[in-house]
C-alpha positions in Angstrom: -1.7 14.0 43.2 -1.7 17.7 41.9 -3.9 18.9 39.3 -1.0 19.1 36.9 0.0 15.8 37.6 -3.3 14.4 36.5 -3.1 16.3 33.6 0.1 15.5 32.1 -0.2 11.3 32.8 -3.7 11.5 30.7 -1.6 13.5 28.1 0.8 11.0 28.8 -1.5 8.1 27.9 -3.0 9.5 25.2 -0.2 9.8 23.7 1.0 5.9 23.8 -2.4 4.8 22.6 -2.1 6.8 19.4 1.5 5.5 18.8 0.2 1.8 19.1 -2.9 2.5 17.2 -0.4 3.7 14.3 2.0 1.0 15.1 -0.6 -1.7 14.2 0.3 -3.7 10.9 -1.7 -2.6 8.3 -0.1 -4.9 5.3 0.5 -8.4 4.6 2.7 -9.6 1.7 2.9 -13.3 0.4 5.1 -14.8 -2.4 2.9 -16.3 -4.7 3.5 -19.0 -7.5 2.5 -17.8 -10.4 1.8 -20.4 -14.0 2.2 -17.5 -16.6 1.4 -19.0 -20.1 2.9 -16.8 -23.3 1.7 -16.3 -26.6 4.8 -15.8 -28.5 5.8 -15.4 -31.9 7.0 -19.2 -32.2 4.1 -21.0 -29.9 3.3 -20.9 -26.5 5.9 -21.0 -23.8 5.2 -21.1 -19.7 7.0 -21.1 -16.7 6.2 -20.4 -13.0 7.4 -17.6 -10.9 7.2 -16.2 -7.6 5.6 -12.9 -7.3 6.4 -10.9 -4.8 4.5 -7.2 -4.7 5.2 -4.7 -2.1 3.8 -1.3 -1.4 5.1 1.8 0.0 3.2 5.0 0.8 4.2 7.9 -1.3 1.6 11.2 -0.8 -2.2 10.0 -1.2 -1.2 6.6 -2.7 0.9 3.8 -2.8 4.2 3.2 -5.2 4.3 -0.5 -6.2 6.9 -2.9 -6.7 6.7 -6.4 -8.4 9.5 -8.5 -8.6 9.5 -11.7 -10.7 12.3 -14.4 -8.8 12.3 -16.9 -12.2 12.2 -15.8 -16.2 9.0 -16.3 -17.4 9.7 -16.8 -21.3 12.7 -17.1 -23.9 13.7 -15.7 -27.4 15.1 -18.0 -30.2 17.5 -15.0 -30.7 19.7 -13.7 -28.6 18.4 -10.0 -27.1 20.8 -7.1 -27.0 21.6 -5.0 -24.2 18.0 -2.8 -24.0 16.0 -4.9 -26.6 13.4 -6.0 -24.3 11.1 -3.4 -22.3 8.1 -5.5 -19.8 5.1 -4.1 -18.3 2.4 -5.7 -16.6 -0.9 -5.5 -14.8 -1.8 -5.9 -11.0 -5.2 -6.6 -10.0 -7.0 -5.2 -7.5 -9.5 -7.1 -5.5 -11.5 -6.8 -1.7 -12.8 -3.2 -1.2 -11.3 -1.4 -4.6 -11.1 -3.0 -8.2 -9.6 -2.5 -11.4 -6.0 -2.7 -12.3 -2.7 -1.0 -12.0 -0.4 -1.2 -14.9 3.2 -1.3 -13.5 6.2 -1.2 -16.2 10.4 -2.0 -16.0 13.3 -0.6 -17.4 14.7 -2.6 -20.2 17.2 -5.3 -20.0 20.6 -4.1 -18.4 22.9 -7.2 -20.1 22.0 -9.2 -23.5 20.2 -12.1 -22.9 21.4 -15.6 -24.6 19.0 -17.2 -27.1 17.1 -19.7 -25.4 17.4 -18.9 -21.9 14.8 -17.5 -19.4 14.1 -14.2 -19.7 14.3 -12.4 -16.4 11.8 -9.4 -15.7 13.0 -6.2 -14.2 11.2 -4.8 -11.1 8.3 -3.7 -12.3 6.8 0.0 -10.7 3.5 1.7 -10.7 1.1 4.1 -8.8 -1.9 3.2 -6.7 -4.2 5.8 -6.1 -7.0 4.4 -3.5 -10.1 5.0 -4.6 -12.3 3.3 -1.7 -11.3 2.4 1.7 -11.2 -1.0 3.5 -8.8 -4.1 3.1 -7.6 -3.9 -0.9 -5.9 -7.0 -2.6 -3.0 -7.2 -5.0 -2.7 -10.0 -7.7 -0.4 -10.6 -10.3 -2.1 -9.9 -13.6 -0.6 -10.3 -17.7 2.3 -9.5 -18.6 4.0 -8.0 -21.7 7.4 -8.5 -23.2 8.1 -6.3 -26.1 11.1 -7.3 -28.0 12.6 -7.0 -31.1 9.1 -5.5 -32.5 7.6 -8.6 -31.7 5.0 -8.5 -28.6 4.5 -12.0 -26.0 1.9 -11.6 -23.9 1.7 -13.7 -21.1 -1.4 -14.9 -18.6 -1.4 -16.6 -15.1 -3.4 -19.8 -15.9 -3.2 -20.9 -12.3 -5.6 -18.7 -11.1 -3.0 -17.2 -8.0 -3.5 -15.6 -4.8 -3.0 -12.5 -3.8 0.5 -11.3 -3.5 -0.3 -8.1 -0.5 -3.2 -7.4 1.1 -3.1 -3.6 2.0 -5.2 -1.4 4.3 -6.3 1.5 2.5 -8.4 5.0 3.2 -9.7 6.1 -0.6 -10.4 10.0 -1.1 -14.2 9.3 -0.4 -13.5 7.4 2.4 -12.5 10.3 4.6 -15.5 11.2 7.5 -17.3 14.5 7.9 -16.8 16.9 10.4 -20.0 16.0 13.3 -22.9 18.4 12.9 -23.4 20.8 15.0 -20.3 23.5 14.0 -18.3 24.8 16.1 -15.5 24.2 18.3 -13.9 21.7 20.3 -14.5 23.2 24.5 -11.7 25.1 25.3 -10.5 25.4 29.1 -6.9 25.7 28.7 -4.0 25.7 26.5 -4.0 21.6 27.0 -7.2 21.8 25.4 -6.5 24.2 22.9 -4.0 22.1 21.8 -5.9 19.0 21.5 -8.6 20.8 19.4 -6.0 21.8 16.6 -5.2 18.0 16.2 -1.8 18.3 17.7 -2.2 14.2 19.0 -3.2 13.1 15.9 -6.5 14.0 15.3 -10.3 11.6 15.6 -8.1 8.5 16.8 -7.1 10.5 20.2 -10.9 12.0 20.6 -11.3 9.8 23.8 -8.0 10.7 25.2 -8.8 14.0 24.7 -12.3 13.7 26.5 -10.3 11.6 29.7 -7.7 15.2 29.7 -11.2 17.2 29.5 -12.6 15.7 32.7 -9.4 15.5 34.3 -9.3 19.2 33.9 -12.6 20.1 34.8 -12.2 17.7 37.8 -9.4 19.6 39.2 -10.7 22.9 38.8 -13.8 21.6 41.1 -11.7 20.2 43.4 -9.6 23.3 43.6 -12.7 25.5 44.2 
């Protein structure tokens, strides 16, 4: 097999082992039951609700989504069309902490007296600030209504809703020591030492092409 050849399946195969290194799942999302008890102007009301929280990248973070499937509280009076505006918080647990407050539009439609009260999607940003396998939870929630406030808790003590794999801004590695340059003995190498496969996770592809190379230039001597 020609020197070329050689060269282009190790490129080859490089290649595929970066696109199933990036392939690999790096979330998992589970609807949760969540016992939210309200303080609310009359007494204490509760319900359950699945939680559902999803993630999607959006520059260095994460925008959030949590969407409540059941109402979670209801008004003795009836609320008109944008009367009721809900936020919330979203614990974070496993290699970052804190929370992230997320927040909703308010209602679209009036809602009936007496009747469930169901929560907009709620959206926020996560900004990672550690890397490593980071939890999401559902945290309280606020309904503000009618100039009234209900703040409700999860009593149940719930699981997490995603589980996400996360790289914070100090998480990112050094450059080795040493300086300089990646070897260069050809425009294949050249191009592997500007990153063009995808930078650290194709360093031993890189090293196989590097061998390869030098190999066939021995051989062809």
């Amino acid at each position: 097999m020609s020197y070329q050849k050689r060269t282009a399946l190790a490129l080859a195969a490089a290649v595929a082992g970066s696109v199933v290194l990036m392939a690999a799942p790096a979330a998992h999302a589970s609807v949760q039951d969540v016992d939210y008890q309200c303080q609310t102007p009359i007494g204490p009301k509760g319900a359950v609700s699945p939680i559902d929280i999803k993630a999607v990248k959006s520059g260095s973070g994460y925008q959030l989504t949590m969407t409540f499937q059941k109402g979670v509280s209801s008004s003795p009076v009836e609320l008109g069309k944008g009367a009721m505006k809900p936020s919330a918080l979203i614990k974070l647990g496993g290699a970052d902490g804190g929370t992230v407050a997320v927040s909703g539009p308010p209602n679209a439609a009036a809602i009936p007296a007496n009747t469930p009260i169901k929560i907009s999607d709620l959206s926020g940003t996560y900004t990672p600030k550690k890397s490593g396998k980071v939890t999401f939870t559902a945290g309280v929630l606020t309904i503000k209504a009618l100039g009234t406030t209900t703040t409700c808790t999860p009593k149940n003590n719930p699981k997490p809703s995603l589980e996400l794999d996360v790289t914070g801004a100090t998480g990112s590695q050094s450059a080795p020591s040493g300086g300089g340059e990646l070897p260069r003995t050809g425009p294949l190498d050249s191009a592997l030492a500007l990153g063009t496969l995808g930078g650290t996770v194709l360093l031993s592809g890189a090293a196989g092409v590097l061998w390869l190379t030098r190999r066939g230039q021995r051989t062809a001597s």
